[in-house]
N, CA, C and O atoms as a Tinker XYZ file with bonds, in Angstrom:
   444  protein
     1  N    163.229000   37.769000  -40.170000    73     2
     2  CA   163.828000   37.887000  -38.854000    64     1     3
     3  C    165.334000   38.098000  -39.024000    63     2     4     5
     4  O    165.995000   37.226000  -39.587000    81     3
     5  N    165.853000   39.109000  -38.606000    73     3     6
     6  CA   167.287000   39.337000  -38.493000    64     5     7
     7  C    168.073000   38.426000  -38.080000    63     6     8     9
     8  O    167.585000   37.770000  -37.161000    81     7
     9  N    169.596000   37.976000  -38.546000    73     7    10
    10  CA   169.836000   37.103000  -38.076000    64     9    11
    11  C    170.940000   37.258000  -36.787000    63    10    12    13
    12  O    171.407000   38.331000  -37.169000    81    11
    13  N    171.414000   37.074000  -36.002000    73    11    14
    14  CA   171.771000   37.297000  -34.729000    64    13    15
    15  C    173.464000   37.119000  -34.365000    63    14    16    17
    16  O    174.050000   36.068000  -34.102000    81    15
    17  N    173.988000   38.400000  -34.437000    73    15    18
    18  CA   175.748000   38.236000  -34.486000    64    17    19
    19  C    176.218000   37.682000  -32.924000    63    18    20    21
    20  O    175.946000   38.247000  -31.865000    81    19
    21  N    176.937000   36.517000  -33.080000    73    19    22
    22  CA   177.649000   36.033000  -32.051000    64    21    23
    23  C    178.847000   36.632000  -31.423000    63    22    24    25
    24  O    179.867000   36.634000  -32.112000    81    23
    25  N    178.913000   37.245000  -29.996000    73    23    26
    26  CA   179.951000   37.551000  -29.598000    64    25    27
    27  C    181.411000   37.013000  -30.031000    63    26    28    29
    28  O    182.182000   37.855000  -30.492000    81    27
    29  N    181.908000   35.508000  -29.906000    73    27    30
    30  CA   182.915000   35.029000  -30.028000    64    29    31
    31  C    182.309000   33.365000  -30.859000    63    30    32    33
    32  O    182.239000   32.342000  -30.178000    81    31
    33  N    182.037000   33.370000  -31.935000    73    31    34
    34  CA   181.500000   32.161000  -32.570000    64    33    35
    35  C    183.058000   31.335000  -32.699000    63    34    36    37
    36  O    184.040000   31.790000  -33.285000    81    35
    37  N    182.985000   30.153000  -32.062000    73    35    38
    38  CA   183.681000   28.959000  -31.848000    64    37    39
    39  C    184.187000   28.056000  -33.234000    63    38    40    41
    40  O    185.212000   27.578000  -33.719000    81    39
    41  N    182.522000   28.193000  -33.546000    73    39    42
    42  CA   182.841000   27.001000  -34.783000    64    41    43
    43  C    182.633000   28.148000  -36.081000    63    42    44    45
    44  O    182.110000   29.257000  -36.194000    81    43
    45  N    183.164000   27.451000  -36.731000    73    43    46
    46  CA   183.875000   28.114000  -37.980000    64    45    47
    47  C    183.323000   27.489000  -39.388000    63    46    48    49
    48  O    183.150000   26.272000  -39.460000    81    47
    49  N    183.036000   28.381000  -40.565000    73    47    50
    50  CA   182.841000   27.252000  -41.957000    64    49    51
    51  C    184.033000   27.150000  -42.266000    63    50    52    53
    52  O    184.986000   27.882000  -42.000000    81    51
    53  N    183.954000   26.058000  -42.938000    73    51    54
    54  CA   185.181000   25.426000  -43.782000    64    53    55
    55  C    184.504000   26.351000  -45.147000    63    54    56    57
    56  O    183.323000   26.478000  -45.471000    81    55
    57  N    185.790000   26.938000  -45.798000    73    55    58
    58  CA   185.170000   27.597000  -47.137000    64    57    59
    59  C    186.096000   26.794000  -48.217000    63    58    60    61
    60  O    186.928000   25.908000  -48.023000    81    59
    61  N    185.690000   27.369000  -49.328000    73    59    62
    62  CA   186.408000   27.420000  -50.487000    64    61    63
    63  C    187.969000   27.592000  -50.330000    63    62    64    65
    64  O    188.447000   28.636000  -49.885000    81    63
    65  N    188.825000   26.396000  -50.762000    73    63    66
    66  CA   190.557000   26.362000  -50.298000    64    65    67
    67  C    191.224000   27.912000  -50.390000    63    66    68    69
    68  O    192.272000   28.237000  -49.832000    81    67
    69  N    190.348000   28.827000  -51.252000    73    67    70
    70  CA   191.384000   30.162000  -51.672000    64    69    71
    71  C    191.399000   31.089000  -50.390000    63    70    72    73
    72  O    192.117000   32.049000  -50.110000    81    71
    73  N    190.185000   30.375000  -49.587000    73    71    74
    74  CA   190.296000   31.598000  -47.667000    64    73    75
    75  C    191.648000   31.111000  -47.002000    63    74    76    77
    76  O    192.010000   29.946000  -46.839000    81    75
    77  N    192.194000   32.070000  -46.719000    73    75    78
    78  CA   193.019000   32.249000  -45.940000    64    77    79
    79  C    192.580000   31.952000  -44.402000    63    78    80    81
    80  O    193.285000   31.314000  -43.621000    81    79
    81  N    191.283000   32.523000  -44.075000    73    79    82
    82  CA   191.069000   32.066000  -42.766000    64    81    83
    83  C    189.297000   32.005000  -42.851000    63    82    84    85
    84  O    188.596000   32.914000  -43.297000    81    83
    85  N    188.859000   30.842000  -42.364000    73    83    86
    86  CA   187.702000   30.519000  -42.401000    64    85    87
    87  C    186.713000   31.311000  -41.333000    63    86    88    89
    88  O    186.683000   31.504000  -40.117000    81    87
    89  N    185.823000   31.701000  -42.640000    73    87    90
    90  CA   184.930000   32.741000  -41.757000    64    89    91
    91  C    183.887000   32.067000  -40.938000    63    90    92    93
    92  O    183.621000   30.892000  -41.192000    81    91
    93  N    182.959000   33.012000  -39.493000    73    91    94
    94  CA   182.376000   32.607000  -38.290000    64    93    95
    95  C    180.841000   32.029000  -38.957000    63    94    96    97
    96  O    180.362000   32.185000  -40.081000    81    95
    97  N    180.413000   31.433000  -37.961000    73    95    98
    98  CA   178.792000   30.441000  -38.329000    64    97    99
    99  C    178.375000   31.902000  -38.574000    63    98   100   101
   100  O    177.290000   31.766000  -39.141000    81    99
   101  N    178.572000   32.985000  -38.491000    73    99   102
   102  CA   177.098000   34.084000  -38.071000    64   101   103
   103  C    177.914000   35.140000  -39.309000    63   102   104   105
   104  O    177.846000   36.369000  -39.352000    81   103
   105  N    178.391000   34.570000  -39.898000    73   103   106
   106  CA   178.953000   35.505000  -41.210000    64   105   107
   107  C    177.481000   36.321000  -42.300000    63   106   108   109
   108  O    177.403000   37.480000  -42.706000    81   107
   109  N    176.802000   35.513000  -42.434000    73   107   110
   110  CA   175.538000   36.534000  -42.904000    64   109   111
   111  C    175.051000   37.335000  -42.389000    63   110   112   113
   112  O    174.599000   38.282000  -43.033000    81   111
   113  N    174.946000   37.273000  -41.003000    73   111   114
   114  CA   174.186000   38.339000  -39.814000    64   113   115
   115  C    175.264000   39.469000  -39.871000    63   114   116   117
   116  O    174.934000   40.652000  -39.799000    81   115
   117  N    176.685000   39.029000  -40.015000    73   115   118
   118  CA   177.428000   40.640000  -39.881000    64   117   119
   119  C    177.593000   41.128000  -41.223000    63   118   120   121
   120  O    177.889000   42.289000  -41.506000    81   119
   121  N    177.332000   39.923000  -42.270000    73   119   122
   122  CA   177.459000   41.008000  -43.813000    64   121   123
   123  C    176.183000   41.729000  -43.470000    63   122   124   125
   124  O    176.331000   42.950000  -43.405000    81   123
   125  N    175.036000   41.311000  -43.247000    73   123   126
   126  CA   173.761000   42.091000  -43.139000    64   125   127
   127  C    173.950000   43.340000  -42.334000    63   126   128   129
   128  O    173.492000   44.371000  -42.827000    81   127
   129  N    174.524000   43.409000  -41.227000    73   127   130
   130  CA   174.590000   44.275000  -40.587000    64   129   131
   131  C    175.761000   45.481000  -41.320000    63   130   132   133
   132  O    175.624000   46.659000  -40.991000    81   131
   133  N    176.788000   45.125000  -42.224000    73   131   134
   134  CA   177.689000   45.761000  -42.322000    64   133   135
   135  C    176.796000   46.181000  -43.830000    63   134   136   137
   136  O    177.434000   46.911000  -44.589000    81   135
   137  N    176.023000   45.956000  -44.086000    73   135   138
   138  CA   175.459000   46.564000  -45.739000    64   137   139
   139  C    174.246000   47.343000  -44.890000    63   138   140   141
   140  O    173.674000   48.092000  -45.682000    81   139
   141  N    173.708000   47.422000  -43.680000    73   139   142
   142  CA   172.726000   48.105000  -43.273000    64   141   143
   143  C    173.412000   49.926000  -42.721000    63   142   144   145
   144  O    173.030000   51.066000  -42.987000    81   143
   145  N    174.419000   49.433000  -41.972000    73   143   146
   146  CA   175.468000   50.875000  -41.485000    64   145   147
   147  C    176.087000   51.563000  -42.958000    63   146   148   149
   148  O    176.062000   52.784000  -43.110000    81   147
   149  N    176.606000   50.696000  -43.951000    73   147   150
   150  CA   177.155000   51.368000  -44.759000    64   149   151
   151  C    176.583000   51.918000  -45.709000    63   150   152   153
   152  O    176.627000   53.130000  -45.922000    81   151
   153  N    175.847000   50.909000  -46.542000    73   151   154
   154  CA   174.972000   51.105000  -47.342000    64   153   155
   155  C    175.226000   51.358000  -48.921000    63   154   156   157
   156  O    174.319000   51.257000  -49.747000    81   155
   157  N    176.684000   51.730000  -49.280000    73   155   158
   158  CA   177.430000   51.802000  -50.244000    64   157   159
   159  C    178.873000   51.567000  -50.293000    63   158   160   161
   160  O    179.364000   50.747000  -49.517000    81   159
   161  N    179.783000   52.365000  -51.339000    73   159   162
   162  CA   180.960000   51.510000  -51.019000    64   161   163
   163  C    182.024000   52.775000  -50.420000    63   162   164   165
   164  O    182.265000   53.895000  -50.870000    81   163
   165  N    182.386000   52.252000  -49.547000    73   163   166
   166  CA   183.126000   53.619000  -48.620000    64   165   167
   167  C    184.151000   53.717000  -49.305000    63   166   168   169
   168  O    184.804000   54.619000  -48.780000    81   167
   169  N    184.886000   53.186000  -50.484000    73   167   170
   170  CA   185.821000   53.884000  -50.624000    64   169   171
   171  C    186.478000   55.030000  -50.431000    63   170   172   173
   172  O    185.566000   55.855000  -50.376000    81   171
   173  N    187.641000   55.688000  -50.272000    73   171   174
   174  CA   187.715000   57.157000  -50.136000    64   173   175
   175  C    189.775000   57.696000  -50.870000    63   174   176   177
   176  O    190.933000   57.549000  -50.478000    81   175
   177  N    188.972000   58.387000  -52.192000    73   175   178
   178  CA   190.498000   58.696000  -53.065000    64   177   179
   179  C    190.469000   60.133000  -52.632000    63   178   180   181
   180  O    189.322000   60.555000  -52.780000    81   179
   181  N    191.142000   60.900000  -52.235000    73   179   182
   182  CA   191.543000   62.182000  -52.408000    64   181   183
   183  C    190.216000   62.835000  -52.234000    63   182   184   185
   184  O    189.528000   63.471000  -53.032000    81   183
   185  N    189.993000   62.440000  -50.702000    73   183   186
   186  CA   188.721000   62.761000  -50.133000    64   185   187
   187  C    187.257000   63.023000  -50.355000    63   186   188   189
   188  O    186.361000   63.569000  -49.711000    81   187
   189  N    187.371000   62.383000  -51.592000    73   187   190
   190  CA   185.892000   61.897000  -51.877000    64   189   191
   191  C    185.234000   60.573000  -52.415000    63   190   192   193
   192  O    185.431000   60.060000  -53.516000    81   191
   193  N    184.338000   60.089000  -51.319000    73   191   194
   194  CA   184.251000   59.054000  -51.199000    64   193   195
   195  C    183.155000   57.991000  -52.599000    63   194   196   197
   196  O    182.077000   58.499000  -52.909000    81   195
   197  N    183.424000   57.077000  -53.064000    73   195   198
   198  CA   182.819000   55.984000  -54.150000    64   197   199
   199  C    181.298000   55.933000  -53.997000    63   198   200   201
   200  O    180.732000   56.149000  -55.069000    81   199
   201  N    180.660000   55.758000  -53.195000    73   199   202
   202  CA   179.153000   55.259000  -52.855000    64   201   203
   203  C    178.399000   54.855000  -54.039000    63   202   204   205
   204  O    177.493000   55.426000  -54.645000    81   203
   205  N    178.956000   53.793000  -54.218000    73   203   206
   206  CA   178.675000   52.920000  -55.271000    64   205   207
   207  C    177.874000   51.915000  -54.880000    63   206   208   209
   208  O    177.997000   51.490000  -53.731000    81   207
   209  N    177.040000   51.430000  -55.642000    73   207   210
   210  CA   175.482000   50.693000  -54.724000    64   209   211
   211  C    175.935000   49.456000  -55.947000    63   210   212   213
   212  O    174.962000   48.703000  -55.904000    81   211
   213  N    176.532000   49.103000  -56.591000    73   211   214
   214  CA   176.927000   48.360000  -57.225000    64   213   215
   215  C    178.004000   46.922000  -56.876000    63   214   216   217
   216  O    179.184000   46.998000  -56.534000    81   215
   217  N    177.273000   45.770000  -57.060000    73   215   218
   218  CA   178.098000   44.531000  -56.668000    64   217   219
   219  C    178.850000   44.838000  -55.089000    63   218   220   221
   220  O    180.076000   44.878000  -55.194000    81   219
   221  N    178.430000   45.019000  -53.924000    73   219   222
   222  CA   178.995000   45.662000  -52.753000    64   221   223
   223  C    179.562000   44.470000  -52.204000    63   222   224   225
   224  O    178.809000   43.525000  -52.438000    81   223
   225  N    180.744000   44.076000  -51.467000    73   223   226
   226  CA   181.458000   43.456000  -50.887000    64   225   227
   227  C    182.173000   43.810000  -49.586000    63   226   228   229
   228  O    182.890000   44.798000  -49.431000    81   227
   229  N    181.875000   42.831000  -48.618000    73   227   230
   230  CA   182.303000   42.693000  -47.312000    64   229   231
   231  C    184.026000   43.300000  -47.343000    63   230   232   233
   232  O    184.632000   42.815000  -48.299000    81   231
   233  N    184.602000   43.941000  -46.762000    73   231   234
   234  CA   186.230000   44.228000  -46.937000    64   233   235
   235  C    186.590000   44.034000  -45.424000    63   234   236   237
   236  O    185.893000   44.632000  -44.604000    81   235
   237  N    188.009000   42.951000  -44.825000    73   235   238
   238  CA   188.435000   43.351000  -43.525000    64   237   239
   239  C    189.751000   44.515000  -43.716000    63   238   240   241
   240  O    190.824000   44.430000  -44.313000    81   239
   241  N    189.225000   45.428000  -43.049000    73   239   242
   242  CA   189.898000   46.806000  -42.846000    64   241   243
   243  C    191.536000   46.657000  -42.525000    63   242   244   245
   244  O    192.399000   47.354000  -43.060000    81   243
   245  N    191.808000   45.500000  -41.443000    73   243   246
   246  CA   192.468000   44.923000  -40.662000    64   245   247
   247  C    192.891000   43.476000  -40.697000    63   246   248   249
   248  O    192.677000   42.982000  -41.804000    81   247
   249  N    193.387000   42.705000  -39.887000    73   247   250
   250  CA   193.877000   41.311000  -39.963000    64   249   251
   251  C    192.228000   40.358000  -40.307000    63   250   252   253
   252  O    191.091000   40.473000  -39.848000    81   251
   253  N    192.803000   39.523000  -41.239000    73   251   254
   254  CA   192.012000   39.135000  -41.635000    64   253   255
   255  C    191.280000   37.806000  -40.970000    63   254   256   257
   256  O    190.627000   36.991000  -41.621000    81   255
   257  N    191.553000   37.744000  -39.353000    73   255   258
   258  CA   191.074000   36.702000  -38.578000    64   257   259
   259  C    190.001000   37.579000  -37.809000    63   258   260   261
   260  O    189.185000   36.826000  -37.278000    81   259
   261  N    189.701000   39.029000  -37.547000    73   259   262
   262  CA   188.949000   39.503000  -36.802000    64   261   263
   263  C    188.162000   40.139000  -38.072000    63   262   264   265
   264  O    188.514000   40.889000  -38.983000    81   263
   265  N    186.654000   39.357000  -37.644000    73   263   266
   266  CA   185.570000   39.409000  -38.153000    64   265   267
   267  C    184.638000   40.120000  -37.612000    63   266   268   269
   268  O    183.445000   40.046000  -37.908000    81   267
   269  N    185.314000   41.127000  -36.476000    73   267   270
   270  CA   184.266000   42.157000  -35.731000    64   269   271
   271  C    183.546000   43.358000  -36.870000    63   270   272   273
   272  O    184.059000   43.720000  -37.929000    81   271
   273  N    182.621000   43.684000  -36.466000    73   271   274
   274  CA   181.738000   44.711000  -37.241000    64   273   275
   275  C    182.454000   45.803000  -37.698000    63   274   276   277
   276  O    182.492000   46.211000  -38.859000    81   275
   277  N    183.303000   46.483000  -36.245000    73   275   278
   278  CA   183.821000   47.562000  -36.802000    64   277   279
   279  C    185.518000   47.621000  -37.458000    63   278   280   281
   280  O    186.281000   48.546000  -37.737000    81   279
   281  N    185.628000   45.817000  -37.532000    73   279   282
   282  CA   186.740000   45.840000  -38.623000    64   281   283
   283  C    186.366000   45.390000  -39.700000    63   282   284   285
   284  O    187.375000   44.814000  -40.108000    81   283
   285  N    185.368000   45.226000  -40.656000    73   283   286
   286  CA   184.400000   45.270000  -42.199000    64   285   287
   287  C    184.220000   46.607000  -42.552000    63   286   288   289
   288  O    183.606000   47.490000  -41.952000    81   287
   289  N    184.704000   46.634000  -43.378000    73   287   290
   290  CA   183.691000   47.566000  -44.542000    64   289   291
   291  C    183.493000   47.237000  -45.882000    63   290   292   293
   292  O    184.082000   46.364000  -46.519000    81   291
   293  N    182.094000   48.459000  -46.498000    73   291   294
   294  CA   181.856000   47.569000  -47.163000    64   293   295
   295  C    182.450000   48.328000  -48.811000    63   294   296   297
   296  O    182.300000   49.542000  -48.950000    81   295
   297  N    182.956000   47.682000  -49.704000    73   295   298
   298  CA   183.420000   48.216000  -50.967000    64   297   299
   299  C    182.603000   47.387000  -52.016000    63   298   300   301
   300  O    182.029000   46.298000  -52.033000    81   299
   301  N    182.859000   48.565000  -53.001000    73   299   302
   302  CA   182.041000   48.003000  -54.434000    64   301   303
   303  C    183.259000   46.648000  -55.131000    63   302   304   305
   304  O    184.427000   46.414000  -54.821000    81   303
   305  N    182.259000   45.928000  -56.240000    73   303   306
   306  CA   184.079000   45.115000  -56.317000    64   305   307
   307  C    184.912000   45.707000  -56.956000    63   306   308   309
   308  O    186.083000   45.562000  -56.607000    81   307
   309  N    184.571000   46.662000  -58.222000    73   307   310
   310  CA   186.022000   47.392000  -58.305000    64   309   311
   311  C    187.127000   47.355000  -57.558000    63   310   312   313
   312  O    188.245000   46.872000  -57.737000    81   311
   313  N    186.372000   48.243000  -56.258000    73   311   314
   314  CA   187.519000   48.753000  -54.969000    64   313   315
   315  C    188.136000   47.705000  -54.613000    63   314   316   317
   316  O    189.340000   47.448000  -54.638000    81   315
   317  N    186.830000   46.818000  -54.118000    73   315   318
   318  CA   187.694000   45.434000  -53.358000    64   317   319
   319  C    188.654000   44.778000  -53.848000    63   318   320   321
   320  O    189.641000   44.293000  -53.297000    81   319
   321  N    188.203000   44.780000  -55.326000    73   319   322
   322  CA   189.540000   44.136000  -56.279000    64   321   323
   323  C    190.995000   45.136000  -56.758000    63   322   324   325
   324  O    191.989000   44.882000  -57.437000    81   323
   325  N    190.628000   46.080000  -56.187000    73   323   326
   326  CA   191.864000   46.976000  -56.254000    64   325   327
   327  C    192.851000   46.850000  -55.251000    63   326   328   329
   328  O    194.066000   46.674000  -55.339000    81   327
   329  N    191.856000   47.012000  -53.971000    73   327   330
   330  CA   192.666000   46.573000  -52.545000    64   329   331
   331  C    193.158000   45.470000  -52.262000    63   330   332   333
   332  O    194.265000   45.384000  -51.730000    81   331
   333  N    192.173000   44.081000  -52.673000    73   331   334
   334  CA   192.436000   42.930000  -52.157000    64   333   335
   335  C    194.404000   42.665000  -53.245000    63   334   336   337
   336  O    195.363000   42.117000  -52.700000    81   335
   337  N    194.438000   43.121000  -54.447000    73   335   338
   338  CA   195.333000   43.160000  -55.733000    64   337   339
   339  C    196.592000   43.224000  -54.692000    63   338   340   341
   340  O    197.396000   42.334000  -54.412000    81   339
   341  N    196.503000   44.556000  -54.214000    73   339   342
   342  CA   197.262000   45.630000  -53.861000    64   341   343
   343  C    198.053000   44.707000  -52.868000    63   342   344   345
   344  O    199.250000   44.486000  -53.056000    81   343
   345  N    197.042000   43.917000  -51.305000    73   343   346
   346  CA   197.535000   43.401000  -50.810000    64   345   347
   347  C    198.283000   42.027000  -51.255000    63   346   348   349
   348  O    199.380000   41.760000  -50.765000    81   347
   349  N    197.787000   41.337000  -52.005000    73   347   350
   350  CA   198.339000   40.172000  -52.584000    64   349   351
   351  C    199.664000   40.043000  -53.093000    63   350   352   353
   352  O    200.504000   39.158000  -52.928000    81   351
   353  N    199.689000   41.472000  -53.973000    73   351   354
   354  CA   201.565000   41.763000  -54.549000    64   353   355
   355  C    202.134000   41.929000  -53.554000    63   354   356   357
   356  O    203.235000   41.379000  -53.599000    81   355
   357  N    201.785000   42.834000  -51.886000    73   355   358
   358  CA   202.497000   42.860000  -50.655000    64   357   359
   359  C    202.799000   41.982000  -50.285000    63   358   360   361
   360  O    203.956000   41.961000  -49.864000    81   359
   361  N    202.091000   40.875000  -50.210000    73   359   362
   362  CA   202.820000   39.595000  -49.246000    64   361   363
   363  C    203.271000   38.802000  -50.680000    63   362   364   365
   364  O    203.824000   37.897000  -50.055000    81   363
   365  N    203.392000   38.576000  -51.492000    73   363   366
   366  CA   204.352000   38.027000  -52.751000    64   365   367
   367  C    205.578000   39.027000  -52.280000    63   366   368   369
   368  O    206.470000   38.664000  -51.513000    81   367
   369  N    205.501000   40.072000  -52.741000    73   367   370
   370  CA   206.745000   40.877000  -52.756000    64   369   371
   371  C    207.709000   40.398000  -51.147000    63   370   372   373
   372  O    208.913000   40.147000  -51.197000    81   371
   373  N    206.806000   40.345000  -49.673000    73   371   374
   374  CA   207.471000   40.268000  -48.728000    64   373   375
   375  C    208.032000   38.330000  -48.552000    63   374   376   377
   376  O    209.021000   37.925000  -47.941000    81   375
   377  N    207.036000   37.522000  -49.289000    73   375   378
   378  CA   207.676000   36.514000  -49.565000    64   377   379
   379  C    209.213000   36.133000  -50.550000    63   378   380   381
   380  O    209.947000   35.147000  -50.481000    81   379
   381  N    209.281000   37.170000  -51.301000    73   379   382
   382  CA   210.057000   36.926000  -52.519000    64   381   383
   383  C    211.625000   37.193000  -51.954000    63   382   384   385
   384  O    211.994000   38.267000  -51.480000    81   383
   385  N    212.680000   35.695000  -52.139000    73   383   386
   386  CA   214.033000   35.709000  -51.958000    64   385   387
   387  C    214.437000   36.117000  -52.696000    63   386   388   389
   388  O    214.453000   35.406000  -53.701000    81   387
   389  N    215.110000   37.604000  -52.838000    73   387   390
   390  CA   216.374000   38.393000  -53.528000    64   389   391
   391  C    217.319000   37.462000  -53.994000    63   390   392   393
   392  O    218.024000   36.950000  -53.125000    81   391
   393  N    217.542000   37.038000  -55.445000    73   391   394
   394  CA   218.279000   36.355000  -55.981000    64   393   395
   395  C    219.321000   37.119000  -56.916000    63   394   396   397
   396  O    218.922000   37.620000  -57.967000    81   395
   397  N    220.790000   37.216000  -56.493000    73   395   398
   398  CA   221.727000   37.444000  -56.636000    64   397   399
   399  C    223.036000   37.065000  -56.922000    63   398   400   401
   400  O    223.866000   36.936000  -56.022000    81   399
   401  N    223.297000   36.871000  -58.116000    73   399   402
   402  CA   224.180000   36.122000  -58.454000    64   401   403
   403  C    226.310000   36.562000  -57.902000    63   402   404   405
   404  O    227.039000   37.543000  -58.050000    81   403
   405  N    226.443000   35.465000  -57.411000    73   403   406
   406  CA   227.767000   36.596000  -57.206000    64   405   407
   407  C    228.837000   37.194000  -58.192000    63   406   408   409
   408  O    229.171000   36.482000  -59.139000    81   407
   409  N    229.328000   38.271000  -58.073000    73   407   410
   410  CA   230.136000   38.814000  -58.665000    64   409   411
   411  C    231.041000   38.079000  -59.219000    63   410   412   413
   412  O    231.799000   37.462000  -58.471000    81   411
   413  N    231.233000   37.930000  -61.027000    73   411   414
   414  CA   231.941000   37.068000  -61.775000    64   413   415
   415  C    233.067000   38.367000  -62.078000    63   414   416   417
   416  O    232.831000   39.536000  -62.382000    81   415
   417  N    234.177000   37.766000  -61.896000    73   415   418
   418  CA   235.639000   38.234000  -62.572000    64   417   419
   419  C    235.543000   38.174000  -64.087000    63   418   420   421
   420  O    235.222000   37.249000  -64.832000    81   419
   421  N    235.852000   39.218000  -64.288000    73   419   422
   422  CA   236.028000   39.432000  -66.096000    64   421   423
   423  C    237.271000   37.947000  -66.410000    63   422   424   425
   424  O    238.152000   37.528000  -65.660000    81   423
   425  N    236.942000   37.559000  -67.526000    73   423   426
   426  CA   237.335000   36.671000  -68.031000    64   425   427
   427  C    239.397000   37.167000  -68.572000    63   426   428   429
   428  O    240.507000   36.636000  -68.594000    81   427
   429  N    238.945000   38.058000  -68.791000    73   427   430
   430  CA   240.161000   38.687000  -69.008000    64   429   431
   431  C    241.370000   39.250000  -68.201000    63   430   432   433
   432  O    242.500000   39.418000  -68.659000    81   431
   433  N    240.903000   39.552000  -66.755000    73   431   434
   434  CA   241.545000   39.615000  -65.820000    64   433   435
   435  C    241.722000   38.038000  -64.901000    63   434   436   437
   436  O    242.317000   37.905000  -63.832000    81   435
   437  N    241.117000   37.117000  -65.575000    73   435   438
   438  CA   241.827000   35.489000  -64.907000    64   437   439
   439  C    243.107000   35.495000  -65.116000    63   438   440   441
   440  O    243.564000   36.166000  -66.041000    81   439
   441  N    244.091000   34.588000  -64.118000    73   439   442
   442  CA   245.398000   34.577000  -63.901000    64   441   443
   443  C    245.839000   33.203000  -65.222000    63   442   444
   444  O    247.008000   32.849000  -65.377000    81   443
């Protein structure tokens, strides 16, 4: 029996500490649904696309609190681990304070 995607699911799992945001009670019903539409891994390099039937993984396209259908897709893990990489150095990099030391006077030009 299929399992049944909730419009706006309330309650939430607690996951593994490394989620950023804890996914909906009905999270199997939309991986199911998102491996039934896709069926491989959509990647797409220089317009031709991966369809890789290999290790396939849920991807949010978008912010990673909306768990709607048509913001998943689905990637092989290669991809996912290329993308998920990609984003991770982005928010390090947009976290990271520019450390700059100030401009030291040559020792030789002191009074």
């Amino acid at each position: 029996m299929p399992r049944r995607i909730q419009d706006n699911p309330r309650d939430r799992i607690e996951s593994g500490s490394w989620r950023t945001v804890a996914r909906p009670v009905d999270w199997d019903a939309r991986r199911e649904a998102v491996l039934a539409r896709d069926r491989s891994c959509r990647w797409q390099e220089a317009g031709i696309t991966c369809e890789s039937t290999d290790r396939l993984e849920v991807h949010h396209k978008g912010d990673a609190s909306d768990h709607s259908i048509e913001m998943l897709v689905l990637l092989c893990h290669r991809h996912h681990a290329k993308i998920t990489g990609q984003q991770s150095a982005a928010a390090r990099q947009a976290k990271r304070i520019p450390r700059q030391r100030p401009a030291e006077r040559h020792p030789g030009l002191l009074p």
